[in-house]
Structure formats: C-alpha cells, structure tokens
PyMOL Python script that loads the backbone (N, CA, C, O; Angstrom):
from pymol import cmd

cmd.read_pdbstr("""\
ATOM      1  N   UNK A   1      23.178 120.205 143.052  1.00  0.00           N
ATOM      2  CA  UNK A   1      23.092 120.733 141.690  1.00  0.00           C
ATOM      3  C   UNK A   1      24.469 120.738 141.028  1.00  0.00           C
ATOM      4  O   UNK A   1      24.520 120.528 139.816  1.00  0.00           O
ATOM      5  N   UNK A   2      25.764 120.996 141.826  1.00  0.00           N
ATOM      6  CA  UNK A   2      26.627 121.658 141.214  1.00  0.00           C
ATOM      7  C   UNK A   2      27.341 119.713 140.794  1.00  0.00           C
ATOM      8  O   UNK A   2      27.769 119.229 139.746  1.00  0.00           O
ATOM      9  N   UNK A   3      27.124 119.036 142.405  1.00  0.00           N
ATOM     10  CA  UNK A   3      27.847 117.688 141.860  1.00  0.00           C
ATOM     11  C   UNK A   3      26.850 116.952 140.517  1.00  0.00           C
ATOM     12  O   UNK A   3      27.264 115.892 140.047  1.00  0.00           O
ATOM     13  N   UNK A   4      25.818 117.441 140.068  1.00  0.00           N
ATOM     14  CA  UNK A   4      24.952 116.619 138.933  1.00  0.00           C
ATOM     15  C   UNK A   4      25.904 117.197 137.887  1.00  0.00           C
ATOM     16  O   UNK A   4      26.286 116.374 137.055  1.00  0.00           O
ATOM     17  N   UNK A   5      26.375 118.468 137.757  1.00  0.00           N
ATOM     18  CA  UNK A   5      26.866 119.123 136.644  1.00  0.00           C
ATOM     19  C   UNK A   5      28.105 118.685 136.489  1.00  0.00           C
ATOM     20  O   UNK A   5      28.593 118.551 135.366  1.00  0.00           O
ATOM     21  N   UNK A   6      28.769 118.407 137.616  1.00  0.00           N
ATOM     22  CA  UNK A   6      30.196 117.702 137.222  1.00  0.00           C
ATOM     23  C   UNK A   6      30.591 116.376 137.172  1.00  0.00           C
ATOM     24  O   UNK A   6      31.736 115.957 137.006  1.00  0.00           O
ATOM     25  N   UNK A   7      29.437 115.657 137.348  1.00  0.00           N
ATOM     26  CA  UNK A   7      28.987 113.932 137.018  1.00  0.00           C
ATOM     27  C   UNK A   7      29.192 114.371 135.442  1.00  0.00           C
ATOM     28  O   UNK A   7      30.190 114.523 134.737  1.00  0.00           O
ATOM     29  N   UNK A   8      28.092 114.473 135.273  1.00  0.00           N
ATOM     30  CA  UNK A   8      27.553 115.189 133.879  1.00  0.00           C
ATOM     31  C   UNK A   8      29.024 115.418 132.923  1.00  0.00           C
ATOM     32  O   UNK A   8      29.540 114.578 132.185  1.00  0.00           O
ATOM     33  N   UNK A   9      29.470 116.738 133.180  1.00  0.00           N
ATOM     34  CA  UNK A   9      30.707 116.723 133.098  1.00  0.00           C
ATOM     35  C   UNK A   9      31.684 115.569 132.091  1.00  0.00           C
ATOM     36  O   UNK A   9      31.893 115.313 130.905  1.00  0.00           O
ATOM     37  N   UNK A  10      31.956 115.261 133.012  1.00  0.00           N
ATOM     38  CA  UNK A  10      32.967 114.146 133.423  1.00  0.00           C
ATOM     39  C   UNK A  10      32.301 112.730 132.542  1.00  0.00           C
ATOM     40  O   UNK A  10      33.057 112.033 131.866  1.00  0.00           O
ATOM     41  N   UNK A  11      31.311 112.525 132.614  1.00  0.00           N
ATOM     42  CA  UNK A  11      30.874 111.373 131.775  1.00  0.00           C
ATOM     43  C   UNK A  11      30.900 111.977 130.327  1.00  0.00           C
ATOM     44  O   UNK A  11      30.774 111.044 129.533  1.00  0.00           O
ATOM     45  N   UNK A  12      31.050 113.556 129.478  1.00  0.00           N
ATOM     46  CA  UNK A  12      30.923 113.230 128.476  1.00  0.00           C
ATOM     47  C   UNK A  12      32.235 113.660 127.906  1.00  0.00           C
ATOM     48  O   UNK A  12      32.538 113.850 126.728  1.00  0.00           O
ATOM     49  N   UNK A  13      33.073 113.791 129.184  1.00  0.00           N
ATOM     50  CA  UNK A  13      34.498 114.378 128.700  1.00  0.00           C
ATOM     51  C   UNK A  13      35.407 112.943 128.807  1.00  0.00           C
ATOM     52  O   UNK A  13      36.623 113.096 128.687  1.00  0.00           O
ATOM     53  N   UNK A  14      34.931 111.631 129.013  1.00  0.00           N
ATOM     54  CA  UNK A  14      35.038 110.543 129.116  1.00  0.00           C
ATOM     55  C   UNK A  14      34.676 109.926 127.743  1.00  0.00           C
ATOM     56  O   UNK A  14      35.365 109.312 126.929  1.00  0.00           O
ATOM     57  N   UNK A  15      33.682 110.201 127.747  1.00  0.00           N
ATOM     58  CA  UNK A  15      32.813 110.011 126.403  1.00  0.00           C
ATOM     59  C   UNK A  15      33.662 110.205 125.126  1.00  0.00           C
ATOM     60  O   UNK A  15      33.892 109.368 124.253  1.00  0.00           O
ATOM     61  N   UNK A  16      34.092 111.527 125.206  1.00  0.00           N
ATOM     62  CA  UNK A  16      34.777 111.827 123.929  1.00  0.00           C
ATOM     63  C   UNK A  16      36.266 111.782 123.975  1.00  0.00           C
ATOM     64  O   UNK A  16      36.924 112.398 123.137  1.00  0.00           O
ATOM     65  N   UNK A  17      36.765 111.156 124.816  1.00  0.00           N
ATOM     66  CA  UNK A  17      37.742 110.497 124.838  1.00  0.00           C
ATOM     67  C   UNK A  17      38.162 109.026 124.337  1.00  0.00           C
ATOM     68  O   UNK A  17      39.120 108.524 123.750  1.00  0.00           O
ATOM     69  N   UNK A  18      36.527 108.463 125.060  1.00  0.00           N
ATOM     70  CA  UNK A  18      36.398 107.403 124.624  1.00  0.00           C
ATOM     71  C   UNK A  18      36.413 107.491 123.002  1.00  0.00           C
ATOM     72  O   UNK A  18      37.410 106.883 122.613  1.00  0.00           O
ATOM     73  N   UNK A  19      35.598 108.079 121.801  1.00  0.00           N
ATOM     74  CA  UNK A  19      34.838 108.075 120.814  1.00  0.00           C
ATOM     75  C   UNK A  19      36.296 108.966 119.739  1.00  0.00           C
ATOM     76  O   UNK A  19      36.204 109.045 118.514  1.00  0.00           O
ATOM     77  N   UNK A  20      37.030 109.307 120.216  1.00  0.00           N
ATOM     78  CA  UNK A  20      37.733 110.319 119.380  1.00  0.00           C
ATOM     79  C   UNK A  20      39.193 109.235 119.046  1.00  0.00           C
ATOM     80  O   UNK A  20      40.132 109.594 118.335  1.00  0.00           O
ATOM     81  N   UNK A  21      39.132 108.336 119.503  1.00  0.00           N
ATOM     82  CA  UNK A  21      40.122 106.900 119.678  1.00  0.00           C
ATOM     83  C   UNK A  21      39.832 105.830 118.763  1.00  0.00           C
ATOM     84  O   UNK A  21      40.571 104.911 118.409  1.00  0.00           O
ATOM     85  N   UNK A  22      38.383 106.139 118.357  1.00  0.00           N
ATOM     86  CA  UNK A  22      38.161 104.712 117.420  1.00  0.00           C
ATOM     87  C   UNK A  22      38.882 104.700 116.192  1.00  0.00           C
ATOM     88  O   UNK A  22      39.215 105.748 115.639  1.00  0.00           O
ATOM     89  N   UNK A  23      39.148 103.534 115.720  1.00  0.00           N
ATOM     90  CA  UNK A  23      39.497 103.504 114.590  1.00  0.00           C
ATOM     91  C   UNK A  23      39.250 103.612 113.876  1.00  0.00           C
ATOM     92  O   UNK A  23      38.417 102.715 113.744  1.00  0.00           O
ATOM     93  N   UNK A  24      39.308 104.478 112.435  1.00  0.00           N
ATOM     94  CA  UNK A  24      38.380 104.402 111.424  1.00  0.00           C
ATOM     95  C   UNK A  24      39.331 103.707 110.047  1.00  0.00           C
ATOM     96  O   UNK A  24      40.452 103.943 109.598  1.00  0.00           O
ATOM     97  N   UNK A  25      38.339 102.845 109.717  1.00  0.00           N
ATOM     98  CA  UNK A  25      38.886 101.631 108.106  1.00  0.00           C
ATOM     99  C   UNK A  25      39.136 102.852 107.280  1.00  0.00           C
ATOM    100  O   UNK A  25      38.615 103.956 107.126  1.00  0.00           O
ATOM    101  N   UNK A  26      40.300 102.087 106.747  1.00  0.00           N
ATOM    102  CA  UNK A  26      41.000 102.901 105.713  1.00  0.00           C
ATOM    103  C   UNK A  26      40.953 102.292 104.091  1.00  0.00           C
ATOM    104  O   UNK A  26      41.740 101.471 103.619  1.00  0.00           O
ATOM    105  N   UNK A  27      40.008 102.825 103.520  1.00  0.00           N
ATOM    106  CA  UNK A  27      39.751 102.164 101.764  1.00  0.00           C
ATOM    107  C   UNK A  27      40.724 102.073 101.505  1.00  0.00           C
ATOM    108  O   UNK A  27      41.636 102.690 102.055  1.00  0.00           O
ATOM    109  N   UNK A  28      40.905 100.974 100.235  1.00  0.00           N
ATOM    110  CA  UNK A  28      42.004 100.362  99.869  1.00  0.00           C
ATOM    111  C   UNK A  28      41.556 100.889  98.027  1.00  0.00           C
ATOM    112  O   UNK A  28      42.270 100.653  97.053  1.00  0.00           O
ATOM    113  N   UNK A  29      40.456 101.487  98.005  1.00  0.00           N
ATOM    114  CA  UNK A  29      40.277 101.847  96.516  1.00  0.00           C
ATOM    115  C   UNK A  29      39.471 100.617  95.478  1.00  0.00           C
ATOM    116  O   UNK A  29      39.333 100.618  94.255  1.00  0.00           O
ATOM    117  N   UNK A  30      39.003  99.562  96.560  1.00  0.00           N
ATOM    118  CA  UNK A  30      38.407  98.481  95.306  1.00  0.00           C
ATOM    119  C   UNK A  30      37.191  98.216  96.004  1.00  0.00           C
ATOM    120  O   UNK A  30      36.557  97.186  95.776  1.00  0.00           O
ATOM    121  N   UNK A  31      36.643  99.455  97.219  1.00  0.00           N
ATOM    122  CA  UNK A  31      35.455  99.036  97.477  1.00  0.00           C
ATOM    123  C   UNK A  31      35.313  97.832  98.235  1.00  0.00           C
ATOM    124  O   UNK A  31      34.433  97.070  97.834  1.00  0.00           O
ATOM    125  N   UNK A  32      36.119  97.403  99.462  1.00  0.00           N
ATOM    126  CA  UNK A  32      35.879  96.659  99.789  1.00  0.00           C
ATOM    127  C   UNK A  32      36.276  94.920  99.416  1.00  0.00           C
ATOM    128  O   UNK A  32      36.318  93.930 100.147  1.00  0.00           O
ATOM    129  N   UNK A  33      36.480  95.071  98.225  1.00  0.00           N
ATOM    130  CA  UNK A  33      36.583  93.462  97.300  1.00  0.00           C
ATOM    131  C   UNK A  33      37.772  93.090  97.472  1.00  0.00           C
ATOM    132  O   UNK A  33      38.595  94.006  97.481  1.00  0.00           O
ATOM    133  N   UNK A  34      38.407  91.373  97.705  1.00  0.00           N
ATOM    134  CA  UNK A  34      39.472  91.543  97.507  1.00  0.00           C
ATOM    135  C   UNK A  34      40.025  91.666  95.810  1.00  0.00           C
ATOM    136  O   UNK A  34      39.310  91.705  94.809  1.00  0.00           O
ATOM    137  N   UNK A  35      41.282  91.702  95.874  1.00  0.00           N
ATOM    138  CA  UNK A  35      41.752  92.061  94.915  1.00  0.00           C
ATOM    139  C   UNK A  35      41.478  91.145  93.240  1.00  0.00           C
ATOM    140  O   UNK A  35      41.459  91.524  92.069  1.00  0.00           O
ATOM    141  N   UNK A  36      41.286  89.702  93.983  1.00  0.00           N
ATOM    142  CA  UNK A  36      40.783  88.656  92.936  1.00  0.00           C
ATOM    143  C   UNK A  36      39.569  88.899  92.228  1.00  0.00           C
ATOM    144  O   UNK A  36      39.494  88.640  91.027  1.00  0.00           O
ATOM    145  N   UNK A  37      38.520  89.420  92.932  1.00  0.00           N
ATOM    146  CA  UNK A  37      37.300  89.891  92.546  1.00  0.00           C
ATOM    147  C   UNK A  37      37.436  91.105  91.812  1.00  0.00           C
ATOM    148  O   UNK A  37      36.528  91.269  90.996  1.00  0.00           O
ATOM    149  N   UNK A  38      38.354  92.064  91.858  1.00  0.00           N
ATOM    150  CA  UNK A  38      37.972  92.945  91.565  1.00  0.00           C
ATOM    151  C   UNK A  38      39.130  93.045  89.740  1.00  0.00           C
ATOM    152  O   UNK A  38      38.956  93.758  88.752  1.00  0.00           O
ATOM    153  N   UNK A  39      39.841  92.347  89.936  1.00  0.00           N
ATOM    154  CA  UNK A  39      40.393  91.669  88.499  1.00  0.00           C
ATOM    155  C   UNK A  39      39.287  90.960  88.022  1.00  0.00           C
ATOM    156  O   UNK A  39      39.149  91.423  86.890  1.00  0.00           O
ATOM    157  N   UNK A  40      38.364  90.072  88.198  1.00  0.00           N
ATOM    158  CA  UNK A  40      37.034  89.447  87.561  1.00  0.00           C
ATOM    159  C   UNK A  40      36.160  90.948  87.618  1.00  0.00           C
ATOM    160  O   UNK A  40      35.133  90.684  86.993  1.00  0.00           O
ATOM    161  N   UNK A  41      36.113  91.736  87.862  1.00  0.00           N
ATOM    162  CA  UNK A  41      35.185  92.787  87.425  1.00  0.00           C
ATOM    163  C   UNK A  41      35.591  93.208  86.382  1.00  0.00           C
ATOM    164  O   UNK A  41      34.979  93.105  85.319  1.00  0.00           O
ATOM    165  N   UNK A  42      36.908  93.855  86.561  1.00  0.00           N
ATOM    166  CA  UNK A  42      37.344  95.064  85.698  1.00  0.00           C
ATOM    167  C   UNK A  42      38.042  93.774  84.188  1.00  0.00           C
ATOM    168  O   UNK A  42      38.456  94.117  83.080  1.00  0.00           O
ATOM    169  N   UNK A  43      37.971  92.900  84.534  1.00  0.00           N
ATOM    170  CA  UNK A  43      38.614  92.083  83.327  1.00  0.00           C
ATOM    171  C   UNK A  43      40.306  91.646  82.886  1.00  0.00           C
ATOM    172  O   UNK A  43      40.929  91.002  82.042  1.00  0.00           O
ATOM    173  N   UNK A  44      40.508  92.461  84.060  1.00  0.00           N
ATOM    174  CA  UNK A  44      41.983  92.637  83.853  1.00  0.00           C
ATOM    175  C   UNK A  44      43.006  90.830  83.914  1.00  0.00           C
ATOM    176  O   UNK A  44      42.573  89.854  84.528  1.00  0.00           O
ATOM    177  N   UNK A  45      43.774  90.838  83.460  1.00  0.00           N
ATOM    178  CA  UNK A  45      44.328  89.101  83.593  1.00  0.00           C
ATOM    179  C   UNK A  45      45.460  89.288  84.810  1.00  0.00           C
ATOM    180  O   UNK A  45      46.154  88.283  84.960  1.00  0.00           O
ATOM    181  N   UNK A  46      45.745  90.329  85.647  1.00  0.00           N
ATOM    182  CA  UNK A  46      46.513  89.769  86.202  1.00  0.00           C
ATOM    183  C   UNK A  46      46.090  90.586  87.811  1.00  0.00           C
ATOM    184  O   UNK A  46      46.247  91.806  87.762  1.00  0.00           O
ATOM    185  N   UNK A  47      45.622  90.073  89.085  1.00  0.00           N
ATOM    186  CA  UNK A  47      45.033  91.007  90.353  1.00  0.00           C
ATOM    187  C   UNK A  47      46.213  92.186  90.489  1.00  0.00           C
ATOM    188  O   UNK A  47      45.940  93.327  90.864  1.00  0.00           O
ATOM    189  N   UNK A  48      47.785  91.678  90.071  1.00  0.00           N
ATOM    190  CA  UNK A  48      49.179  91.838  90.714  1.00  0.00           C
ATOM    191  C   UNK A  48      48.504  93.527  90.988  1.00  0.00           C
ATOM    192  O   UNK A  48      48.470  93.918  92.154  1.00  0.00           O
ATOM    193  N   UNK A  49      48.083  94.292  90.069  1.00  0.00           N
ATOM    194  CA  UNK A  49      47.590  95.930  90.211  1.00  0.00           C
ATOM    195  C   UNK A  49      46.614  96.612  91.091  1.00  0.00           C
ATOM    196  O   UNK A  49      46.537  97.799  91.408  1.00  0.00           O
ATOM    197  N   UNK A  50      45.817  95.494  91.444  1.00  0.00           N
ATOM    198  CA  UNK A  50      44.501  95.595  92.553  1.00  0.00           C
ATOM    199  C   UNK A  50      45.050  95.383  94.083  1.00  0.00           C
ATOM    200  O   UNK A  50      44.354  95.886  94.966  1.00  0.00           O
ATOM    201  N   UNK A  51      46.133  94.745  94.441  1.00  0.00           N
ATOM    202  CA  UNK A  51      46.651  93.945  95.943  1.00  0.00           C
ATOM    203  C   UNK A  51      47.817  95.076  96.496  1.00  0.00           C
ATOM    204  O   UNK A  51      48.806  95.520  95.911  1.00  0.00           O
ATOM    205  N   UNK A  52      47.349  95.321  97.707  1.00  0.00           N
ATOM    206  CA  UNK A  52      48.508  96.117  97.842  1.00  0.00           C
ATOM    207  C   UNK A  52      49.837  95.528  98.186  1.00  0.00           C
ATOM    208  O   UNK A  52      50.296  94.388  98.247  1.00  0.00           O
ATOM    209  N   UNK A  53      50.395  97.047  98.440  1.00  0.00           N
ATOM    210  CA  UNK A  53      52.139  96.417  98.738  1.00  0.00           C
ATOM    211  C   UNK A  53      52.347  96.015  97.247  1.00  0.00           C
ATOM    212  O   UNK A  53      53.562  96.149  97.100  1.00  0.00           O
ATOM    213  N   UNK A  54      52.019  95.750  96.498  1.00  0.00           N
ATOM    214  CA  UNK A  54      52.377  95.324  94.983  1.00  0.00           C
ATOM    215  C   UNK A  54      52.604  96.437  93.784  1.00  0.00           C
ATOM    216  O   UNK A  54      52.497  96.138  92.595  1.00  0.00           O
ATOM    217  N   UNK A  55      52.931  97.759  94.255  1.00  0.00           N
ATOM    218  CA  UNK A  55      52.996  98.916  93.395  1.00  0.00           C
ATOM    219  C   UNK A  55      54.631  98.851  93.472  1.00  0.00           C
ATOM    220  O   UNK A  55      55.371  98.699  94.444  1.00  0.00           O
ATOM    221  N   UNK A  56      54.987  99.068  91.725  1.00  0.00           N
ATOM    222  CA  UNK A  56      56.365  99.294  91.423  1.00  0.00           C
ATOM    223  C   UNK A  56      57.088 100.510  92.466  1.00  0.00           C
ATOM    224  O   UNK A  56      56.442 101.548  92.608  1.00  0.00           O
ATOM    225  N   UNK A  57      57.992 100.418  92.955  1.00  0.00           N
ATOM    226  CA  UNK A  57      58.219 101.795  93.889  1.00  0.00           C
ATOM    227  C   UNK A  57      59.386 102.303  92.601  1.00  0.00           C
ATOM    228  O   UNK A  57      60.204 101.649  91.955  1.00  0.00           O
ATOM    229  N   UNK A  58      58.970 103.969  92.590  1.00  0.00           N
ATOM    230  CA  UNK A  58      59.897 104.505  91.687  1.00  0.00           C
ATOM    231  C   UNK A  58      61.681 105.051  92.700  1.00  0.00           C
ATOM    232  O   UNK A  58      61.632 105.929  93.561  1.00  0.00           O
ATOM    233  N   UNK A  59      62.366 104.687  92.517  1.00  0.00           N
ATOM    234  CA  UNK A  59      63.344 105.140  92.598  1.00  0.00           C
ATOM    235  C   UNK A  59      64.347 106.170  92.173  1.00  0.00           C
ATOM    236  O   UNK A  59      65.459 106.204  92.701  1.00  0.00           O
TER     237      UNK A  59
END
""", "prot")
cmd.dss("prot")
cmd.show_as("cartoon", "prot")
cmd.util.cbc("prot")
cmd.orient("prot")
C-alpha cells in the first residue's frame, strides 16, 4: 500500500516538474501575423511599426 502511494507520489511530482518547464509563446501584439500582413490590414504604408526590434529606443 504504502510503496503504491509513493510510486504515485513520485510520478506526479515528476509530472509537475515536467509541465511547470514548458514554454509558453509570447504575443508579439499582431495576433500571430507577420508584420507584412498586418500593415495590409491596418493600411498602414510602411510594416517598419508592426516588426519587432524596430521601435525608436528613447534615450
């Protein structure tokens, strides 16, 4: 009885070791689209505002 409980145990303290590690996707704010598409949505003429890494850095 006592070794079923610490099988038991042990497989879900494994478990959530395993599960607490995954990676989770990080939105980029356009839903998925790249940035070209999402300048053909919104109408805009230039993606340069949709792509990251492409934000003016203020100094």
């Amino acid at each position: 009885m006592m070794d079923t409980i610490k099988k038991t145990g042990l497989i879900v303290f494994a478990g959530s070791l395993i599960f607490s590690c995954a990676p989770v996707p990080k939105s980029n704010g356009n839903h998925g689209l790249p940035p070209g598409q999402v300048k053909k949505v919104t109408g805009s003429k230039s993606a340069k505002h949709y792509a990251p890494g492409q934000y003016k850095k203020s100094e």
